[in-house]
C-alpha positions in Angstrom: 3.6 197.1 70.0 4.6 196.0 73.7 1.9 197.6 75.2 -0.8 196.0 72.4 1.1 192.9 72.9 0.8 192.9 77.0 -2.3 193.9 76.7 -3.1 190.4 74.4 -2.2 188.3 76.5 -3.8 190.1 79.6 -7.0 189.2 77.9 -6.7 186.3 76.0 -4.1 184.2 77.7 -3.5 184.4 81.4 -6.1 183.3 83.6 -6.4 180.2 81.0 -2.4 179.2 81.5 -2.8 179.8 85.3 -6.1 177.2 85.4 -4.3 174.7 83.1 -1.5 174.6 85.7 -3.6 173.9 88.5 -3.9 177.2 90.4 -5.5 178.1 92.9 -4.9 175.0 94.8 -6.9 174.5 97.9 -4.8 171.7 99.2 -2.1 173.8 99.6 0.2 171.2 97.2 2.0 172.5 94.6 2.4 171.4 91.3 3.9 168.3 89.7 7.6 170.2 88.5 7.9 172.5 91.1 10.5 171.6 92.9 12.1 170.2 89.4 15.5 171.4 88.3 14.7 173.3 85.3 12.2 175.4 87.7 14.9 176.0 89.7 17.4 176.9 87.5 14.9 179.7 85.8 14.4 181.1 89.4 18.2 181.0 90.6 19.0 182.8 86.6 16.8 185.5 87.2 18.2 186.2 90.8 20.7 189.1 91.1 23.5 186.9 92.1 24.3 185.2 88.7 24.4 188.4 87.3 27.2 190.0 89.8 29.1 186.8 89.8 29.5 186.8 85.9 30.1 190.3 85.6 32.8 189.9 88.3 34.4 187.0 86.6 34.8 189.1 83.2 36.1 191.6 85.0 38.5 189.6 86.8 39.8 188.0 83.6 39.7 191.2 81.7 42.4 192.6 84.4 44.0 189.5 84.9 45.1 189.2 81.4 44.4 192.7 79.8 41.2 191.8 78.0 39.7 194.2 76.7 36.7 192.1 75.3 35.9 190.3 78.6 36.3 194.1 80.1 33.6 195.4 77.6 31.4 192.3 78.8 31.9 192.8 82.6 30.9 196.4 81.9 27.9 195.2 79.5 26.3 193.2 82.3 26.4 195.4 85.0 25.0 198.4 82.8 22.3 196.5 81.4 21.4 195.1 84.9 21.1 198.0 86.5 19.2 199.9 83.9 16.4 197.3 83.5 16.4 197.1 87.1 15.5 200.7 87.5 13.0 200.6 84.3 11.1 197.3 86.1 10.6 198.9 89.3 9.2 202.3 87.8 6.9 200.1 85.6 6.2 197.8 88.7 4.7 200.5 91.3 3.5 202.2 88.2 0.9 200.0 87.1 0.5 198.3 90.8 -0.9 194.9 89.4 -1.6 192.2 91.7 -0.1 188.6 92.0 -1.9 186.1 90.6 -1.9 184.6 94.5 -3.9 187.3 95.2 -7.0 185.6 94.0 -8.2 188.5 92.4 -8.0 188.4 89.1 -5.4 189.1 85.8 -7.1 192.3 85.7 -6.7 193.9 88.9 -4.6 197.2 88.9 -3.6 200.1 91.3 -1.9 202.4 90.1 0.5 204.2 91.8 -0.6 203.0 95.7 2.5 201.1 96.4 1.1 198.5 98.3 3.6 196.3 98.4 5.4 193.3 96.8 1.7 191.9 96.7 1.0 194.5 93.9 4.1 194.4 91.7 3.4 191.8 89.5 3.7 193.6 86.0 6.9 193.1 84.8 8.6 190.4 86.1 11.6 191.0 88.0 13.4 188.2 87.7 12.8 187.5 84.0 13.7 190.9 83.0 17.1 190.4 84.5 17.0 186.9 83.3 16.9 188.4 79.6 19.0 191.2 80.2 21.8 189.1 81.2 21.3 186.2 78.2 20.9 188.9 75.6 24.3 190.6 76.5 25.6 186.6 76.7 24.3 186.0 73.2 25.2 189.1 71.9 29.1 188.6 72.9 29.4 184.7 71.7 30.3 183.4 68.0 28.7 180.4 67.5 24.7 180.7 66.7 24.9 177.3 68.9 26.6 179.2 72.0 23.8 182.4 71.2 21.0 179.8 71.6 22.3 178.4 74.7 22.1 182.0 76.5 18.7 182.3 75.8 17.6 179.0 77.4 18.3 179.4 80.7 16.4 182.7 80.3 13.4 180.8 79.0 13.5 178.6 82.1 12.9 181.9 84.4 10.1 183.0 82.5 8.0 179.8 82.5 9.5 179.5 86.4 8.0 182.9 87.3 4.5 181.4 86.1 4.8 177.9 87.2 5.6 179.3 90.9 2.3 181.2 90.6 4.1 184.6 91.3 3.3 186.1 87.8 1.5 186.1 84.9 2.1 185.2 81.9 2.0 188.8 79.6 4.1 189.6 83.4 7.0 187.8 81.9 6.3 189.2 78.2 6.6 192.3 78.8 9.6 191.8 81.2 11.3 189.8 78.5 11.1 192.7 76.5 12.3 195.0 78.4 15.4 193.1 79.5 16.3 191.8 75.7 16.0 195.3 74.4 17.4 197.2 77.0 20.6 194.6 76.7 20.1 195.1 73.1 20.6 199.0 73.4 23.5 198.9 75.6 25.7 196.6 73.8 25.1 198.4 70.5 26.0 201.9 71.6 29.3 199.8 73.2 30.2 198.3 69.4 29.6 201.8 68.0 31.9 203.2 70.1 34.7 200.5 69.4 33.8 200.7 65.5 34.4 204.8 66.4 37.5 203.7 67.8 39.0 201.5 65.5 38.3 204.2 62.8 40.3 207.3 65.0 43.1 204.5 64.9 43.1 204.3 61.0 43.6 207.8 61.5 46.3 207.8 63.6 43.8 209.1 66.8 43.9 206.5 69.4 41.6 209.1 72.1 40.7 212.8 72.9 39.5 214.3 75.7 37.5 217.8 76.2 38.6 219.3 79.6 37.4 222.5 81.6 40.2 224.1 82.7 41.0 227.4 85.6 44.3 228.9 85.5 44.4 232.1 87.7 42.1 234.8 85.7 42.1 232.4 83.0 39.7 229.7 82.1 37.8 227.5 79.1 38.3 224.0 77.7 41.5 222.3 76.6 41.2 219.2 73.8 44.0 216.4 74.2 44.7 214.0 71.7 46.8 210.9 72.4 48.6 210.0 69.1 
């Protein structure tokens, strides 16, 4: 579905966006909001900084005051972000696209001839981790107001990424995708494991470990439970 989705837009939708913004430009001026603030807060969201700084600042409060929720976040954003950092990069030199400032097309492709930053267009970078950080945002807040606001700055990267001419737009679709779902994955398997949790409690099972053990001749696997 991503791939029939990508592939839509490839052919239907990104060399018309790119011409209705203005590119290429032969002045060498940029467009009207380029330097606007909402361009600029899309591009400084989808950098890795915001990331590490609000993983470290759950973290901090988690062990500051023993919370285990801000704890579970902290650990949320860093997983997330490193796994769709890994996925994006093996897509990236996978598919080899080229930027759209290459002037040579939406459908030119080289597989597999890392040829640079020049031919990594496809996904996005920075609106992959853009979306991997709002979705583990949204996922972790109450309010459907507060889940909304997550996503926005998030949105601002992706229309950023294209605005700044250094992706397309099925560039940022597919990126968006893999960030949201890759977010998505992570903070589920992290809620199954505290709804595990809660239920070993009910039981009166708060953990268990499996351990290998060696004792002299002996050896094999010990299981603790902590009561």
């Amino acid at each position: 579905m991503l791939s029939a989705g990508t592939y839509l837009i490839i052919a239907t939708a990104d060399q018309p966006i790119r011409d209705y913004i203005g590119y290429p430009r032969l002045d060498n001026s940029v467009p009207k909001y380029y330097n606007s603030v909402p361009i600029k807060i899309g591009n400084v969201w989808g950098d890795w900084y915001p990331t590490v700084i609000l993983a470290g600042g759950f973290a901090l409060h988690g062990w500051l005051g023993d919370n285990t929720s801000s704890k579970k976040i902290a650990f949320e954003i860093v997983q997330s972000g490193l796994y769709t950092e890994v996925v994006t990069q093996i897509i990236k030199n996978s598919f080899g696209r080229a930027r759209p400032y290459m002037e040579l097309g939406s459908t030119e492709f080289k597989p597999f001839a890392f040829l640079g930053v020049d031919y990594t267009s496809l996904p996005a970078g920075h609106t992959s981790w853009a979306f991997s950080l709002s979705t583990v945002l949204a996922r972790n807040a109450k309010p459907v107001w507060l889940k909304v606001l997550a996503y926005i700055p998030a949105g601002l990267t992706f229309i950023a990424r294209v605005y700044h001419d250094k992706h397309w737009t099925s560039d940022n679709f597919l990126a968006a995708s893999v960030g949201y779902f890759i977010a998505t994955w992570v903070v589920d398997r992290h809620e199954k494991a505290v709804e595990n949790d809660s239920e070993e409690s009910q039981l009166g099972i708060r953990d268990f470990n499996i351990q290998p053990f060696i004792s002299g001749d002996s050896y094999g696997f010990g299981l603790t439970f902590h009561l």
